[in-house]
Backbone as JSON Lines, residues from 0, in Angstrom:
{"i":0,"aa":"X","n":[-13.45,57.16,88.02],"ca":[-13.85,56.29,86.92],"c":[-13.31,54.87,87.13]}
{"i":1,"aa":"X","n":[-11.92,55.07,87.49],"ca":[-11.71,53.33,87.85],"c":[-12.46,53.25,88.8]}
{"i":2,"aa":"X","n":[-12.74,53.48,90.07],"ca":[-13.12,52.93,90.78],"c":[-14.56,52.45,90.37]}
{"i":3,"aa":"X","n":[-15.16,52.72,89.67],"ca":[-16.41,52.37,89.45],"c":[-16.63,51.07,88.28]}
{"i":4,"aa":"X","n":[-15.0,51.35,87.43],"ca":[-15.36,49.97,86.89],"c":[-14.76,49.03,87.46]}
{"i":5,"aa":"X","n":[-14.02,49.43,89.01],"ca":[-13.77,48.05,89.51],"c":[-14.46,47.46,90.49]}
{"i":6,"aa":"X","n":[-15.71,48.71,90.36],"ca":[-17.02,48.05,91.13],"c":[-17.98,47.38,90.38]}
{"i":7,"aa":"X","n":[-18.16,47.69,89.41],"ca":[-18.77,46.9,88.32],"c":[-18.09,45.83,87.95]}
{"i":8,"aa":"X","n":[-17.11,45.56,87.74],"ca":[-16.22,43.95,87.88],"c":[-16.69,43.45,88.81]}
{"i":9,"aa":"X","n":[-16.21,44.0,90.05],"ca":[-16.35,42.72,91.19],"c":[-17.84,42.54,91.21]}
{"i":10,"aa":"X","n":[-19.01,43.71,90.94],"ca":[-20.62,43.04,91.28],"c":[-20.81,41.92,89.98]}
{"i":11,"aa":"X","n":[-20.04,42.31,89.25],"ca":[-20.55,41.1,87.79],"c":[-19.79,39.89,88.42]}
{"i":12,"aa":"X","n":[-18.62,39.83,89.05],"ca":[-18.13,38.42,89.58],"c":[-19.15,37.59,90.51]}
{"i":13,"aa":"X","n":[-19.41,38.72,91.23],"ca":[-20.02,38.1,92.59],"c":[-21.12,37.95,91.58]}
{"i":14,"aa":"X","n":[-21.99,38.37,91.41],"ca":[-23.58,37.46,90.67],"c":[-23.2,36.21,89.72]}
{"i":15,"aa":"X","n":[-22.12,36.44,89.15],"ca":[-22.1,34.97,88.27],"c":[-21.59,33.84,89.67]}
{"i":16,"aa":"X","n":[-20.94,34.26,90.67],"ca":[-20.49,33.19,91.31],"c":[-21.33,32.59,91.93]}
{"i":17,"aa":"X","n":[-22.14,33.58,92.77],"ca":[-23.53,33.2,93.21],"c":[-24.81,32.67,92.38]}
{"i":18,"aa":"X","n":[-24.34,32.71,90.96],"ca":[-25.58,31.84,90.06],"c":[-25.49,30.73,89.92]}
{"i":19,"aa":"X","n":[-24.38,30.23,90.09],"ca":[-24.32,28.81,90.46],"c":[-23.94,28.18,91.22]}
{"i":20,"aa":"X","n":[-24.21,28.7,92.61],"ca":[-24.05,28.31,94.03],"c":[-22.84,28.51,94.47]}
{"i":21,"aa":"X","n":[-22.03,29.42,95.11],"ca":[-21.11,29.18,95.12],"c":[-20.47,28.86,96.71]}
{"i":22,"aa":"X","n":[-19.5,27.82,96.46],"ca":[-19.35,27.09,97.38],"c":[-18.16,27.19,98.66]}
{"i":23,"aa":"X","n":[-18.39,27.69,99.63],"ca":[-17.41,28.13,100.99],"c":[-16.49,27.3,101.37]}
{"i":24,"aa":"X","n":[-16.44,25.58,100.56],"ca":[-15.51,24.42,101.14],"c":[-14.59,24.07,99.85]}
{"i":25,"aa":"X","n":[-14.36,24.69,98.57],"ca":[-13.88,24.6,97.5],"c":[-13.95,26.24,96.43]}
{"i":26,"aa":"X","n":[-13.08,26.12,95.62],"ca":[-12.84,27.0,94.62],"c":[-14.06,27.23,93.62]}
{"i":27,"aa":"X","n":[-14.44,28.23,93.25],"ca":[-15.94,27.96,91.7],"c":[-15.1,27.72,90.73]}
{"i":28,"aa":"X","n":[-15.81,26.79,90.21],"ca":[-15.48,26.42,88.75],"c":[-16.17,27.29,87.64]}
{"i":29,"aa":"X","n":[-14.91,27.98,87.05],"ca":[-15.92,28.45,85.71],"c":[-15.88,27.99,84.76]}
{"i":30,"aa":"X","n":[-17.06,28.0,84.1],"ca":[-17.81,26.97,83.59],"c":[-18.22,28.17,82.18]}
{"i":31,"aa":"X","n":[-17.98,27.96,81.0],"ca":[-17.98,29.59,79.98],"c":[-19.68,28.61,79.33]}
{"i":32,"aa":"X","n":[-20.45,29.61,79.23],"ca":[-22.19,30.02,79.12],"c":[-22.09,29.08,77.95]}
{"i":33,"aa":"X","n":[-23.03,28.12,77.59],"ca":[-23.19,27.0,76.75],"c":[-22.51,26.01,76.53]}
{"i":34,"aa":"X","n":[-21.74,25.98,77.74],"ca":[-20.56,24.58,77.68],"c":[-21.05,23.08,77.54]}
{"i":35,"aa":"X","n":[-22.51,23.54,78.52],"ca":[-22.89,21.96,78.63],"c":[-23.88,21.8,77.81]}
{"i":36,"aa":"X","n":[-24.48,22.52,77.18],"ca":[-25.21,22.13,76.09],"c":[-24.98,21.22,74.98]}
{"i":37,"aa":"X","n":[-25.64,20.29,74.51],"ca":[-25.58,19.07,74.11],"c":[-25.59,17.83,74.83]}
{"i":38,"aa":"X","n":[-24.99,18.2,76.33],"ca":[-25.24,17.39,77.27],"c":[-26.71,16.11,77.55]}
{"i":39,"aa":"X","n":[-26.39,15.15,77.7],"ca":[-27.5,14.01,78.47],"c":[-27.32,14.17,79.52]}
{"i":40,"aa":"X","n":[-28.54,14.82,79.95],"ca":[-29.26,15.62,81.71],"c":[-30.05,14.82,82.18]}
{"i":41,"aa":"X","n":[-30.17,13.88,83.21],"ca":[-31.19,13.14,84.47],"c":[-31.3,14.56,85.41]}
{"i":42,"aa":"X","n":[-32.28,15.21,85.44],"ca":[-32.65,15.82,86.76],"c":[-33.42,14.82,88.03]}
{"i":43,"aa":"X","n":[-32.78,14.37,88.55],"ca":[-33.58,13.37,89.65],"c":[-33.68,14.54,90.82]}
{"i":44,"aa":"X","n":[-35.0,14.1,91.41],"ca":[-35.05,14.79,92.66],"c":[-35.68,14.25,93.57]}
{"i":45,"aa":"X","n":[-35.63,14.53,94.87],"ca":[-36.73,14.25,95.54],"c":[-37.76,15.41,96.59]}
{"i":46,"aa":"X","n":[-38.81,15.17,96.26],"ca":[-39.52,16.58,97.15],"c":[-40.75,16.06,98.0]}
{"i":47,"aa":"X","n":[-41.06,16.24,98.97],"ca":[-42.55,15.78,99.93],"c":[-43.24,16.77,99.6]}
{"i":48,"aa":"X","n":[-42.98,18.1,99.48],"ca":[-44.34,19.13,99.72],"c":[-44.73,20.07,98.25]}
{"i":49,"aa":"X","n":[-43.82,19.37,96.93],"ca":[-44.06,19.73,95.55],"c":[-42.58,21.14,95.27]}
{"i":50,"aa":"X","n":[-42.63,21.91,95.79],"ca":[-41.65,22.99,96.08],"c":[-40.06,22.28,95.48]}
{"i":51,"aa":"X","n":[-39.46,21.19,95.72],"ca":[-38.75,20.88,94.42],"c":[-39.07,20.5,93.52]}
{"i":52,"aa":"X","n":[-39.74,19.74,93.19],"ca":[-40.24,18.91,91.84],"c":[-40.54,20.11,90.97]}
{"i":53,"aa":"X","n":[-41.3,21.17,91.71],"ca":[-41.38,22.74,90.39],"c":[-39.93,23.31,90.03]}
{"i":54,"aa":"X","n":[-39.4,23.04,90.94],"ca":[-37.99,23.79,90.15],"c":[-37.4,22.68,89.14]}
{"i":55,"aa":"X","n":[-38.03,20.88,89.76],"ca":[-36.95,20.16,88.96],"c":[-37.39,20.04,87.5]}
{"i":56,"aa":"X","n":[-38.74,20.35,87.49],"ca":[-39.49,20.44,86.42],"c":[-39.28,21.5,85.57]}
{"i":57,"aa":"X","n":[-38.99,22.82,86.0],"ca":[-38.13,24.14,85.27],"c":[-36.78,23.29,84.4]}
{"i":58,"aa":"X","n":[-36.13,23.19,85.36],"ca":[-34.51,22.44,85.15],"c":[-34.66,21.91,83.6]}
{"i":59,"aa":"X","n":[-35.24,21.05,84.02],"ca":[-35.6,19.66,82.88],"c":[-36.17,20.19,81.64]}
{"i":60,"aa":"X","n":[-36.88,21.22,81.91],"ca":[-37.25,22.4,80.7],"c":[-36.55,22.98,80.34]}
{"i":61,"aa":"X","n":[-35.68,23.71,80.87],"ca":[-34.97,24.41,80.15],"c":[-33.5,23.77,79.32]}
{"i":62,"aa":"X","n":[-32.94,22.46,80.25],"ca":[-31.63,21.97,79.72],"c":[-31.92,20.87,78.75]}
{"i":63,"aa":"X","n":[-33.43,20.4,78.81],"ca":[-33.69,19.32,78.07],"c":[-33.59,18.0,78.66]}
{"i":64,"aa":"X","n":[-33.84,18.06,79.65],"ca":[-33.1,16.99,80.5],"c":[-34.04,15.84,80.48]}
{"i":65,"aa":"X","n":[-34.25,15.06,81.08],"ca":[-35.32,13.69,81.46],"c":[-35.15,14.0,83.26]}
{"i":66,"aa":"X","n":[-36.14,13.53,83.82],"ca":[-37.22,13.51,84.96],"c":[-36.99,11.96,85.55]}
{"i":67,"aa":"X","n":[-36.34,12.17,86.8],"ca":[-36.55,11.18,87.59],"c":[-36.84,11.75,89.46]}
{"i":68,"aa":"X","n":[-38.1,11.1,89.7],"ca":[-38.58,11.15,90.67],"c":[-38.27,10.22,91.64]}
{"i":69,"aa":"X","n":[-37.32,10.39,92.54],"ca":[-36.84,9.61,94.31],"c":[-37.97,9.91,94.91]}
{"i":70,"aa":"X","n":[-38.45,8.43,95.4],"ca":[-39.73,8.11,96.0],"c":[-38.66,7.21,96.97]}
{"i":71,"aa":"X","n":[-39.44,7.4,98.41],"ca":[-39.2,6.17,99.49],"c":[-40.49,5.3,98.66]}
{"i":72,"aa":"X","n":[-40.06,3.8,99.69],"ca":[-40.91,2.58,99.43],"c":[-41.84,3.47,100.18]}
{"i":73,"aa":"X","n":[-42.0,3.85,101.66],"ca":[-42.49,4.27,102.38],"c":[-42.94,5.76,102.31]}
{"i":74,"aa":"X","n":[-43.7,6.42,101.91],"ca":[-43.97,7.32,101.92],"c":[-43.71,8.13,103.07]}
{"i":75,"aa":"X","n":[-43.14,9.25,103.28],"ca":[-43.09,10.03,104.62],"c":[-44.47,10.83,104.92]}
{"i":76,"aa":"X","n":[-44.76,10.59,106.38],"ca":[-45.96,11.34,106.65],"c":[-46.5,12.65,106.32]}
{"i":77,"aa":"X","n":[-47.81,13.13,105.88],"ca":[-48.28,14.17,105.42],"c":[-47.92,15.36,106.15]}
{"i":78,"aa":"X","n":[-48.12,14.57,107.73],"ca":[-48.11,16.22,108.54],"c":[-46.7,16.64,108.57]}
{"i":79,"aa":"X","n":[-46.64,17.83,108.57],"ca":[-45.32,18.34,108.88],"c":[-44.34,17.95,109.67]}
{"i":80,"aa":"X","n":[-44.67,18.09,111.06],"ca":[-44.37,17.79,112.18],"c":[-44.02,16.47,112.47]}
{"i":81,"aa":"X","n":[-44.71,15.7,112.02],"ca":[-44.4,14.39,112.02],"c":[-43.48,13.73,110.76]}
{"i":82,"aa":"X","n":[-43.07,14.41,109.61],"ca":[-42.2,14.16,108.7],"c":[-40.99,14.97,110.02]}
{"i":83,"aa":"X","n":[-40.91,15.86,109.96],"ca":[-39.91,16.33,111.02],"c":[-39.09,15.29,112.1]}
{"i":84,"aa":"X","n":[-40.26,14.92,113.05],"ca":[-39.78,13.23,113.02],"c":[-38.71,12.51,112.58]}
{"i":85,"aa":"X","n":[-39.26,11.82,111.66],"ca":[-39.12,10.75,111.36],"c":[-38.02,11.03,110.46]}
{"i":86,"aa":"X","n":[-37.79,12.49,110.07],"ca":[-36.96,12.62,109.24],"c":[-35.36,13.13,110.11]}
{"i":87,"aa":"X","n":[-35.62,13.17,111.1],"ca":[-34.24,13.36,112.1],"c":[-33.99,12.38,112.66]}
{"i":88,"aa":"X","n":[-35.1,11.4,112.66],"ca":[-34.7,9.77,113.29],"c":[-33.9,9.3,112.48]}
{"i":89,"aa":"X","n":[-34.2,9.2,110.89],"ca":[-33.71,8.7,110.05],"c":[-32.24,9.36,109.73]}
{"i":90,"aa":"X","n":[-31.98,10.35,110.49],"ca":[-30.31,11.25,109.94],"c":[-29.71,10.81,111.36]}
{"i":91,"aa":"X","n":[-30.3,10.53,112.56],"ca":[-29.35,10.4,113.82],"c":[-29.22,8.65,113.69]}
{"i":92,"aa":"X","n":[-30.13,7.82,112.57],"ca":[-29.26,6.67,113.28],"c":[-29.16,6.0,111.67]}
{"i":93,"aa":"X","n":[-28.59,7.1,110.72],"ca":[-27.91,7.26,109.57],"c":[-28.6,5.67,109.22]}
{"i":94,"aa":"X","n":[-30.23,5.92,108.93],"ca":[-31.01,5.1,108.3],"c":[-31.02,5.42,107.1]}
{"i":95,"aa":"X","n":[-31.23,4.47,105.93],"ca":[-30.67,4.8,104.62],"c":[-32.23,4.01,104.03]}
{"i":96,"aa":"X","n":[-33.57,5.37,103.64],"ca":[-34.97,4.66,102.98],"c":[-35.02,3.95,101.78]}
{"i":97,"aa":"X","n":[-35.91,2.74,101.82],"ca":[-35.47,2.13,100.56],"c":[-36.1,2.87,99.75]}
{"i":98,"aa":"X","n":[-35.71,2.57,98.39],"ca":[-36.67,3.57,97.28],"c":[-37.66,2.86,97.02]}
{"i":99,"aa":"X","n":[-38.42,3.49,96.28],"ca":[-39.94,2.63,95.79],"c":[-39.49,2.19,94.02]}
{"i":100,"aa":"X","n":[-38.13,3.19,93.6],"ca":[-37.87,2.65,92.05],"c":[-36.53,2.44,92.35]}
{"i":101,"aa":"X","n":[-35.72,2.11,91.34],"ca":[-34.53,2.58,90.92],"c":[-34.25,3.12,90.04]}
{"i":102,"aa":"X","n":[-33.39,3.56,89.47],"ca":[-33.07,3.81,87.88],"c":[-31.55,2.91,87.64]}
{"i":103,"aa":"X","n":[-32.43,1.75,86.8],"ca":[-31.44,1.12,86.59],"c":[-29.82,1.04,86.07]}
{"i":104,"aa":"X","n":[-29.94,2.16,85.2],"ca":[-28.68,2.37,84.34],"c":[-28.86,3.67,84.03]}
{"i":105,"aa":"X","n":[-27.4,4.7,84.71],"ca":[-27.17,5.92,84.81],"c":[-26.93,6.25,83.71]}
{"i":106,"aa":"X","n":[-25.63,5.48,83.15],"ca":[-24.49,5.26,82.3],"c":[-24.88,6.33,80.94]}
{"i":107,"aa":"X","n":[-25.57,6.45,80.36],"ca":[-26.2,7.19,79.2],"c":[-26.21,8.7,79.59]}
{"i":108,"aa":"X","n":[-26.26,8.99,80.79],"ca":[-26.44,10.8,81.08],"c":[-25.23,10.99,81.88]}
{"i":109,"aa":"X","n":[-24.64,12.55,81.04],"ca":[-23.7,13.05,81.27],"c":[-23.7,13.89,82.6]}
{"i":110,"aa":"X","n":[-25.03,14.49,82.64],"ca":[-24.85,15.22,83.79],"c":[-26.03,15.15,84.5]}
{"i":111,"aa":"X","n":[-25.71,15.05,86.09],"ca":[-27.34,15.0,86.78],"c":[-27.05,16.2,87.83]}
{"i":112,"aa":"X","n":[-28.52,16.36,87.47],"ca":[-29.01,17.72,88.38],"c":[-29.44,16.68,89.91]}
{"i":113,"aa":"X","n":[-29.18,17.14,90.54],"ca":[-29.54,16.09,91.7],"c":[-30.49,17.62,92.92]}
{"i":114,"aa":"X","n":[-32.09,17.11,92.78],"ca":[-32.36,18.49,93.96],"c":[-33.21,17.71,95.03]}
{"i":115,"aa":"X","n":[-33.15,18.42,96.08],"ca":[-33.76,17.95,96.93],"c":[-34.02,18.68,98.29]}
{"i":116,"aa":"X","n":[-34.99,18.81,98.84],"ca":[-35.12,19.98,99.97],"c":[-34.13,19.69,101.11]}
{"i":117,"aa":"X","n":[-33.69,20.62,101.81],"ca":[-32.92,20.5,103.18],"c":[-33.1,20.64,104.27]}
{"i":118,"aa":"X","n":[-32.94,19.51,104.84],"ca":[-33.82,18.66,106.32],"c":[-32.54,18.89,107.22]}
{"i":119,"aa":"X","n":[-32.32,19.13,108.4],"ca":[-31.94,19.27,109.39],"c":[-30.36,19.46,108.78]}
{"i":120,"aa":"X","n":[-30.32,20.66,108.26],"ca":[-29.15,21.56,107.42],"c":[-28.27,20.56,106.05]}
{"i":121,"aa":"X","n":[-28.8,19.46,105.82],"ca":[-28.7,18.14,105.26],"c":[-29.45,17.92,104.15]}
{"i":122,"aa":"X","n":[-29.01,16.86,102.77],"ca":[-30.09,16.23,102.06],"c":[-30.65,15.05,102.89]}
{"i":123,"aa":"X","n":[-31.82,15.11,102.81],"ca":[-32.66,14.25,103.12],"c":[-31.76,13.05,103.24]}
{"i":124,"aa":"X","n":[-31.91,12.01,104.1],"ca":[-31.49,10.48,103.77],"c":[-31.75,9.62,102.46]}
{"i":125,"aa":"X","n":[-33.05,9.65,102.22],"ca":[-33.77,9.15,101.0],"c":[-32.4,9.65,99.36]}
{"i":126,"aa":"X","n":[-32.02,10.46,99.93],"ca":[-31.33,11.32,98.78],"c":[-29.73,10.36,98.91]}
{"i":127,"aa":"X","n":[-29.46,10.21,100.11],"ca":[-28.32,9.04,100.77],"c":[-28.32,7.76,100.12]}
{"i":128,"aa":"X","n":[-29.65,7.33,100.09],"ca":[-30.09,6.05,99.16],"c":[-29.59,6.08,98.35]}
{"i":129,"aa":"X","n":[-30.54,6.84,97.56],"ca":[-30.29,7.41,95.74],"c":[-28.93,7.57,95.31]}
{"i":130,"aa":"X","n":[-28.2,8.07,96.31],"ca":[-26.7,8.0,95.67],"c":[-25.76,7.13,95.84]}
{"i":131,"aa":"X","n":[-26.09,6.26,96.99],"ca":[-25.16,4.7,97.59],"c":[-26.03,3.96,96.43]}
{"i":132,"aa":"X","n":[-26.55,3.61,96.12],"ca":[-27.47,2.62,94.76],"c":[-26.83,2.9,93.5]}
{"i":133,"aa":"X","n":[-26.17,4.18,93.48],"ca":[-25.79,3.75,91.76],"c":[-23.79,4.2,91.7]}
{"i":134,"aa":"X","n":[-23.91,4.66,90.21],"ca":[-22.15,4.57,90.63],"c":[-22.31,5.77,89.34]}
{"i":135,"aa":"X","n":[-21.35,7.1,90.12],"ca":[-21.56,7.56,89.32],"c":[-19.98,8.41,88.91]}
{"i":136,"aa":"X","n":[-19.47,7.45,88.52],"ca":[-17.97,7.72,87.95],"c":[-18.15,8.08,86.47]}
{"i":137,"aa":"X","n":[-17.24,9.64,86.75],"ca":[-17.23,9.72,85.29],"c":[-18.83,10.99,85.02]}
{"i":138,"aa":"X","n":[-19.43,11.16,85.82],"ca":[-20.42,11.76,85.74],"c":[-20.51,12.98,86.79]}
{"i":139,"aa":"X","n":[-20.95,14.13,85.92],"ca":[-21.36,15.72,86.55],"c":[-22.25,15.61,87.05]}
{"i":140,"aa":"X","n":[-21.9,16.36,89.13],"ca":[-23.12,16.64,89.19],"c":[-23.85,17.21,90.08]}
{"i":141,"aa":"X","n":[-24.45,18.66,89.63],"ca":[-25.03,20.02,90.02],"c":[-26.44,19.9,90.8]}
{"i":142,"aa":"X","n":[-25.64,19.8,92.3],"ca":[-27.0,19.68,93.62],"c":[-27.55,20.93,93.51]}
{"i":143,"aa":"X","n":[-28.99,20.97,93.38],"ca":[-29.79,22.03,93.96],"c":[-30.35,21.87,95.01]}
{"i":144,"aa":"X","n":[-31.07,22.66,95.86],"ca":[-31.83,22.35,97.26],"c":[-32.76,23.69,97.07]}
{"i":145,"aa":"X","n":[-33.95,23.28,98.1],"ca":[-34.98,24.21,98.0],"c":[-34.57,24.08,100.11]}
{"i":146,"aa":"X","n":[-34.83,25.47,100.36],"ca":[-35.07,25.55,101.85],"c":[-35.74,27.42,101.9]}
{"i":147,"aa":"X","n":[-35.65,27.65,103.15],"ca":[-36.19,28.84,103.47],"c":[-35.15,29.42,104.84]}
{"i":148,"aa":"X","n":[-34.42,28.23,105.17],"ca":[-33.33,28.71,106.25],"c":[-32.16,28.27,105.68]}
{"i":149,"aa":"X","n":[-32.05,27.06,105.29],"ca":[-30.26,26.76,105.72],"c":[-29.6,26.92,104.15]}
{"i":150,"aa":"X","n":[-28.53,26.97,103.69],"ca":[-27.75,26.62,102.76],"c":[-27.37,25.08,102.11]}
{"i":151,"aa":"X","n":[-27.29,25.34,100.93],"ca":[-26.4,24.47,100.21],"c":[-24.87,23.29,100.77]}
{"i":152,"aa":"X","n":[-24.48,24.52,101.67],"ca":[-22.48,23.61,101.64],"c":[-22.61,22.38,102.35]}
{"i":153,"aa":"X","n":[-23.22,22.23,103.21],"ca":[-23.36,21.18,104.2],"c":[-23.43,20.02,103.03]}
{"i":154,"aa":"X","n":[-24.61,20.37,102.88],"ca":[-25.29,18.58,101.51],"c":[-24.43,18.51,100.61]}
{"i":155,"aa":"X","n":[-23.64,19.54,100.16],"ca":[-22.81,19.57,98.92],"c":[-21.72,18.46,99.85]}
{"i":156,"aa":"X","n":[-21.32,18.83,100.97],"ca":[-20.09,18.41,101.37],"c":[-20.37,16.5,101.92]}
{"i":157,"aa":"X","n":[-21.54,16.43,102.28],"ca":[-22.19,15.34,102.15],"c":[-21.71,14.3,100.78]}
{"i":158,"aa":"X","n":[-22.52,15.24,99.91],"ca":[-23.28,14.05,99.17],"c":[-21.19,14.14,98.04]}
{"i":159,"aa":"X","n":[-20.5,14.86,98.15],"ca":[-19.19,14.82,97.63],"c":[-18.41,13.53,98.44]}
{"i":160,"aa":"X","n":[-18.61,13.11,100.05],"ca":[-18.36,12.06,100.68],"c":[-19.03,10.59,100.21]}
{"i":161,"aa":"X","n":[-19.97,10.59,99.53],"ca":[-20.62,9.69,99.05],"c":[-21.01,8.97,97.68]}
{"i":162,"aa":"X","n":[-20.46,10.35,97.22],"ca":[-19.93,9.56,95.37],"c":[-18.89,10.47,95.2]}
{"i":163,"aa":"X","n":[-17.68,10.19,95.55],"ca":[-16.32,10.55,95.32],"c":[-16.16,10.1,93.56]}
{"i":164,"aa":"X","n":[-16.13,9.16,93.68],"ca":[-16.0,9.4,91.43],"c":[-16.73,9.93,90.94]}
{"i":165,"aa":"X","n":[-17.37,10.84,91.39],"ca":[-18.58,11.65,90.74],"c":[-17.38,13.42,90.44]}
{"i":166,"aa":"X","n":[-17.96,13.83,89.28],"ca":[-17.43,15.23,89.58],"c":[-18.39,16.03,90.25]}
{"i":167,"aa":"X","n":[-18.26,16.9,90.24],"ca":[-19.38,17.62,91.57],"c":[-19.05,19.08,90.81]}
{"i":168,"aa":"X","n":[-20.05,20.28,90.58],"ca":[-20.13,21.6,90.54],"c":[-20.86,22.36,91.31]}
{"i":169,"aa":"X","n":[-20.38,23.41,91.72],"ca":[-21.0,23.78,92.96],"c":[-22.82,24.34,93.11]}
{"i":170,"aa":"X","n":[-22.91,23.27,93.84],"ca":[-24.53,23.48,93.67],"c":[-25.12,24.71,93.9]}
{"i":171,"aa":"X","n":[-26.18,24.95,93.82],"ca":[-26.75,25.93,94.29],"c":[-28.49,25.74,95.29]}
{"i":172,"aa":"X","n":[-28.92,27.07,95.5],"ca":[-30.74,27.0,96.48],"c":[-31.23,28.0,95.49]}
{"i":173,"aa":"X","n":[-31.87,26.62,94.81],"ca":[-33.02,26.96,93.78],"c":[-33.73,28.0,93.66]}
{"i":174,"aa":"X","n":[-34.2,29.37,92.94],"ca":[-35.05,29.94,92.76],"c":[-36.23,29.6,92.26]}
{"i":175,"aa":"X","n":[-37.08,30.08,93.04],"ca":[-38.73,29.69,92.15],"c":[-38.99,30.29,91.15]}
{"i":176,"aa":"X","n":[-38.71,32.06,91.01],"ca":[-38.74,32.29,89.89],"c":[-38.24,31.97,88.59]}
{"i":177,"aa":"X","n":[-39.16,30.9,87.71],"ca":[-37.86,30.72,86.42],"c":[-37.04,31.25,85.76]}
{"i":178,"aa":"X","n":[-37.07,32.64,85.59],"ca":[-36.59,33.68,85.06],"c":[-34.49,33.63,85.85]}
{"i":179,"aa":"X","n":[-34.67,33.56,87.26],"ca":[-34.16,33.88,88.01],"c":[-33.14,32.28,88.18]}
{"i":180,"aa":"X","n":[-34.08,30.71,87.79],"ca":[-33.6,30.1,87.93],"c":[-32.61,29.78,86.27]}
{"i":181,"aa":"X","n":[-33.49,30.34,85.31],"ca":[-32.85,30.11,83.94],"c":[-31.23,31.26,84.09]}
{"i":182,"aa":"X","n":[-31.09,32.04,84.64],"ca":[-29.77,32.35,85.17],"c":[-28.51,31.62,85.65]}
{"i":183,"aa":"X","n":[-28.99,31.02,87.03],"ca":[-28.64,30.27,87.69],"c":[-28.13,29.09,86.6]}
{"i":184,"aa":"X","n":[-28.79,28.35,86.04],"ca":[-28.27,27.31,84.87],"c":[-27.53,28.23,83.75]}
{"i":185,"aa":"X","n":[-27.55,29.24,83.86],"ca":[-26.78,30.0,82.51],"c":[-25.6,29.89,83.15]}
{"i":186,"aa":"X","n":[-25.21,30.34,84.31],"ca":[-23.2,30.13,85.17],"c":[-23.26,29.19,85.26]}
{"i":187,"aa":"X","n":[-23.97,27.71,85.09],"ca":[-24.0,26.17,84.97],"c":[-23.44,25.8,83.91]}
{"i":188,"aa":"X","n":[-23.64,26.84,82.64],"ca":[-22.77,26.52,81.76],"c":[-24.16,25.94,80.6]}
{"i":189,"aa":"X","n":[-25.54,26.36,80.84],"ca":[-26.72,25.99,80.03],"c":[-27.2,27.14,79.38]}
């Protein structure tokens, strides 16, 4: 009998840790289920092939958040192969795309969902932009990524080098199912 409820402990640990990404270069933060509610949420993201923008669009539904879309000035090419490219040119000679917007003033939202697909085990550069452009001291904030191979820790450990006054919670790789992703934001503390 113990042993079984100390298997049932540890599987209930491990799924909450893993619902909100949990992270191999730092400790999980727990975070107790409706903490951040009431929160002012920016979900910004950026996506080429739609596959984030549906999750960022879930997000933003379910926490209440507001919608900001990272656009290059430059659009990246349609074909695959050739975003592939241009998108490892742009990480080997740590080219930084201009945006096509900004968002002028962060200052009003407490917490940003920051998602964005993962390019050569990395956030995108474009995503490099987006976060050297503003200042985000004093502000939460929960990376998601959409991929089909690589993980989360890399970009987490990235984009933590690049807004150090930022607090950071350990991101997570987005589910498509909403069901599955409204979880995932429940160990977020939504």
């Amino acid at each position: 009998m113990k042993k079984r409820l100390f298997f049932a402990a540890l599987l209930t640990a491990a799924a909450f840790a893993l619902a909100c990404g949990l992270s191999s270069h730092g400790p999980k933060t727990d975070i107790p289920p409706g903490s951040m509610k009431g929160k002012k949420v920016l979900v910004a993201y950026f996506s080429r092939t739609g596959t984030t923008k549906a999750t960022a669009l879930n997000i933003a539904e379910y926490t209440g958040g507001e919608i900001l879309t990272i656009r290059p000035l430059v659009a990246y090419p349609d074909s695959y192969i050739s975003t592939v490219i241009v998108a490892r040119q742009e990480k080997n000679d740590h080219f930084l795309p201009p945006l096509a917007d900004t968002l002028s003033d962060i200052s009003k939202y407490d917490v940003i969902f920051l998602g964005y697909p993962i390019w050569w085990s990395d956030a995108p550069m474009i995503i490099h932009s987006f976060i050297r452009g503003q200042s985000f001291a004093g502000k939460t904030i929960i990376p998601f990524a959409t991929s089909t191979i690589s993980g989360i820790d890399e970009s987490q450990r990235t984009l933590e080098e690049l807004a150090p006054e930022a607090h950071f919670l350990p991101g997570f790789m987005a589910e498509s199912d909403p069901e599955a992703l409204k979880k995932q934001l429940a160990a977020c503390g939504f």
